[in-house]
MARLO-101690 format. One record per residue (C-alpha): residue number from 0; residue in three letters; chain; x, y, z. Coordinates in pm, 1 decimal. Each point is the difference from the previous one (the first is absolute). Layout:
REM residues N
{NUM; 'ALA'; 'A'; {X; Y; Z}}
...
END
This chain:
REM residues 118
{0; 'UNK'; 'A'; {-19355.7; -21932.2; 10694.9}}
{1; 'UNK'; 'A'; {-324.0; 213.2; 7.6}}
{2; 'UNK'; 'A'; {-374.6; -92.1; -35.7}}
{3; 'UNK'; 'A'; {-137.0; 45.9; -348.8}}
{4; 'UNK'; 'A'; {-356.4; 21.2; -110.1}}
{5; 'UNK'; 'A'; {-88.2; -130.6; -305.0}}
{6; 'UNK'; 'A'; {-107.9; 239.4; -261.1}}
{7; 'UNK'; 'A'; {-401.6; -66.5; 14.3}}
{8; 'UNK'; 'A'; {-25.1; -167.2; 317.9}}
{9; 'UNK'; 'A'; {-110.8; 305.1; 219.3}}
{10; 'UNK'; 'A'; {-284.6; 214.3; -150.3}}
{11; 'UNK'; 'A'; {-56.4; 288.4; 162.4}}
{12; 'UNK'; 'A'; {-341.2; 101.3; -73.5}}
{13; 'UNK'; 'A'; {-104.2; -288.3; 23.2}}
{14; 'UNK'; 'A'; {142.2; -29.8; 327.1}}
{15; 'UNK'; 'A'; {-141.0; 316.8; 106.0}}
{16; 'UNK'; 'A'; {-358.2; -70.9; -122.3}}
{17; 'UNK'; 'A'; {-26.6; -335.4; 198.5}}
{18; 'UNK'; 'A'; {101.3; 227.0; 304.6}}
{19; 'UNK'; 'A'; {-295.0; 245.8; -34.0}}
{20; 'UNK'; 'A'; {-254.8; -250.4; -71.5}}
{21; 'UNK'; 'A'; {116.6; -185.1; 294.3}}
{22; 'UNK'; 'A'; {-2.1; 361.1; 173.3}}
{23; 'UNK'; 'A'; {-322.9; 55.9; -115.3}}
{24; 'UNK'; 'A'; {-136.3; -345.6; 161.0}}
{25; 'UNK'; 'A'; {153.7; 84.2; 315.6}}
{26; 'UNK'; 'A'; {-149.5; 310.9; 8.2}}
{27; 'UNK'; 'A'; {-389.8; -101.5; -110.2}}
{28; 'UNK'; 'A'; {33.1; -276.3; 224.9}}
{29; 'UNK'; 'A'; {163.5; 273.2; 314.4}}
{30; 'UNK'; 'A'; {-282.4; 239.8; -67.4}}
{31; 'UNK'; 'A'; {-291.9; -261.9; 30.0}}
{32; 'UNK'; 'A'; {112.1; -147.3; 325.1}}
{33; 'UNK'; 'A'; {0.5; 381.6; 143.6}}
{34; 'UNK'; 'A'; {-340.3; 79.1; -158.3}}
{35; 'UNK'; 'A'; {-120.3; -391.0; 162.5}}
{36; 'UNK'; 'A'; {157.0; 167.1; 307.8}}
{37; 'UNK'; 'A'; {-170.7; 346.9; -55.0}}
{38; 'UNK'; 'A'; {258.6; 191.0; -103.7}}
{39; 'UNK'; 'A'; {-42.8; 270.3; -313.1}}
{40; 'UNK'; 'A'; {257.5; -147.8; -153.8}}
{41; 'UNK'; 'A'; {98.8; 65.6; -343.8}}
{42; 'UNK'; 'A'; {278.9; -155.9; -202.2}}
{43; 'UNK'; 'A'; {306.0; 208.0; -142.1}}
{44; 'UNK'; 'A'; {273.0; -55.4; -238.5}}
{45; 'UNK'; 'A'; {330.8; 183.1; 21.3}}
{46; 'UNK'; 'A'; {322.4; -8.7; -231.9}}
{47; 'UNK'; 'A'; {281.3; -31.0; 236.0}}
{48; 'UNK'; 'A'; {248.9; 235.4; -37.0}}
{49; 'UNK'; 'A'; {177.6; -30.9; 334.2}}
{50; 'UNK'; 'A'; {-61.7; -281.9; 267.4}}
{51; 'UNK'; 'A'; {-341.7; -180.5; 22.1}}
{52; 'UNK'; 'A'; {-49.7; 214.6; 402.4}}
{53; 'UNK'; 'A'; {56.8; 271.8; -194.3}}
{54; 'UNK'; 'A'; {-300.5; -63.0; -257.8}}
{55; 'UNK'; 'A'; {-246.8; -114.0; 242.4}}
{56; 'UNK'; 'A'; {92.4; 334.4; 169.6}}
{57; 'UNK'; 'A'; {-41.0; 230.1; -230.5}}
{58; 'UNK'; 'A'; {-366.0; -163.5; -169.1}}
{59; 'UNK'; 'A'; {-102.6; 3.5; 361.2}}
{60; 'UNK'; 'A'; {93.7; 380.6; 11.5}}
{61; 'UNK'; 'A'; {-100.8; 68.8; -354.1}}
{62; 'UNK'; 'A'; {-393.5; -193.9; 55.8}}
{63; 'UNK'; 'A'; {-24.2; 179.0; 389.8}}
{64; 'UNK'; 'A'; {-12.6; -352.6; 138.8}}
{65; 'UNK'; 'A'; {-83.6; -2.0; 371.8}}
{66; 'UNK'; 'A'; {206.9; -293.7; 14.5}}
{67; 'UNK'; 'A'; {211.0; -290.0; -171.5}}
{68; 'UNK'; 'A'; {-92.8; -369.0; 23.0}}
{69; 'UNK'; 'A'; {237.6; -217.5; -129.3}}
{70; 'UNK'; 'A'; {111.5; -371.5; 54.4}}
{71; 'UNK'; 'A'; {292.8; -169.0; 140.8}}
{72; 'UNK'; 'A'; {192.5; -298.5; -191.7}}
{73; 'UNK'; 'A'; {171.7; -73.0; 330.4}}
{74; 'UNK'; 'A'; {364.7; 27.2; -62.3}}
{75; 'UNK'; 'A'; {243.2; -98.2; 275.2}}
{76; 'UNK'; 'A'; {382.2; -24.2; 68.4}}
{77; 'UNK'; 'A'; {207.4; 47.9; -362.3}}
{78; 'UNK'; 'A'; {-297.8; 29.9; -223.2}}
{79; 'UNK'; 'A'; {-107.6; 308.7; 178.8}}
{80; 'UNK'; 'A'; {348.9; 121.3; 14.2}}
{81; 'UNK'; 'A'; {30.8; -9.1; -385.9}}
{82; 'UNK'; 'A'; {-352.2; 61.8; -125.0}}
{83; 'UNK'; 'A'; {-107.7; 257.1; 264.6}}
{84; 'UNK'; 'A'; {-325.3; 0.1; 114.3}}
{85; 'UNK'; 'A'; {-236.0; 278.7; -184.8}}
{86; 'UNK'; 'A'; {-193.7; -17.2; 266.2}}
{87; 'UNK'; 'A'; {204.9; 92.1; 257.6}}
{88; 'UNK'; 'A'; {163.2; 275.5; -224.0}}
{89; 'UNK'; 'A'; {-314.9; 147.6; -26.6}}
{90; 'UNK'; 'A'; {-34.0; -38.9; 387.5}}
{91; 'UNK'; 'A'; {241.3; 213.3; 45.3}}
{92; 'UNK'; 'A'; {-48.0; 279.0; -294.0}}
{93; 'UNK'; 'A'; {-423.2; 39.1; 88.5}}
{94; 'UNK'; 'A'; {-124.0; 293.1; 90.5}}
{95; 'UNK'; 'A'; {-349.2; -203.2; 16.1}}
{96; 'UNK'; 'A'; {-179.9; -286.9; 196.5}}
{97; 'UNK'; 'A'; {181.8; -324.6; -188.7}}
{98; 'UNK'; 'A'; {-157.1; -335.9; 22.4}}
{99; 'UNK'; 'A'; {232.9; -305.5; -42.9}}
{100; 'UNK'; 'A'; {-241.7; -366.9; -20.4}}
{101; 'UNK'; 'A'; {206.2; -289.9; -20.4}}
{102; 'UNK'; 'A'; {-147.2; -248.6; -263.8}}
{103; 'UNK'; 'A'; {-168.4; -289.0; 122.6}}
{104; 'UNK'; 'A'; {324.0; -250.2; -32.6}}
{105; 'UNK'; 'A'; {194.6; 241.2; 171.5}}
{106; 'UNK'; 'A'; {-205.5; 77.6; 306.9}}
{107; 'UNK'; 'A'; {-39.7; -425.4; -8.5}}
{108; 'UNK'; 'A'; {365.1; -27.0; -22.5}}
{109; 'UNK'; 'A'; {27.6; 254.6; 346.3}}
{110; 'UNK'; 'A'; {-299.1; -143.6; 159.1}}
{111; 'UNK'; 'A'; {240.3; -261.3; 197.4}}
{112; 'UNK'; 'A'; {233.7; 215.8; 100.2}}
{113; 'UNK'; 'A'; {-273.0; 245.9; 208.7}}
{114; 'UNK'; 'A'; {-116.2; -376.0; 216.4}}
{115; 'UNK'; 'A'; {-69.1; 68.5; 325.0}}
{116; 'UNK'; 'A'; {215.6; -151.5; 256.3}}
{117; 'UNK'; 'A'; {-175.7; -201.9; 278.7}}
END
């Protein structure tokens, strides 16, 4: 027996709207912490055609960014193995200076585990 969805229950544009307004947050709220940080940072918006590495990388190419900040959601163990971390993927692909900051409940959450020893 296979899953089913309901006819109605999944609308797509809607579904996609919510996801670039909540884009669109992400990014405003990115770009001020850089410019509070002194970075000329501007905010960009990108239909994804392939991977999400692959669209940071090419707006990064296609704006002549001198380099890529981006966060970290902290993924470890199976999560990371099945979501794959963009920002390693774009680690690996740069051809730039790449920035990764942890957000504030991850770097809390690794804090412990950097205790020195006495």
């Amino acid at each position: 027996m296979g899953f089913r969805i309901a006819p109605g229950a999944l609308n797509i544009e809607e579904a996609d709207n919510a996801s670039r307004a909540a884009a669109e947050h992400l990014a405003a709220e990115g770009t001020e912490l850089a410019r509070q940080a002194g970075f000329n940072a501007q905010p960009r918006e990108s239909t994804r055609l392939q991977t999400t590495a692959h669209a940071i990388l090419a707006e990064a190419e296609a704006c002549g960014a001198s380099a890529i900040v981006m966060g970290s959601r902290g993924l470890t163990g199976l999560k990371s193995l099945l979501l794959r971390s963009v920002s390693h993927a774009v680690l690996q692909d740069a051809d730039r200076t790449v920035i990764v900051v942890p957000s504030p409940a991850v770097a809390d959450s690794r804090r412990p585990r950097r205790a020195p020893s006495r």
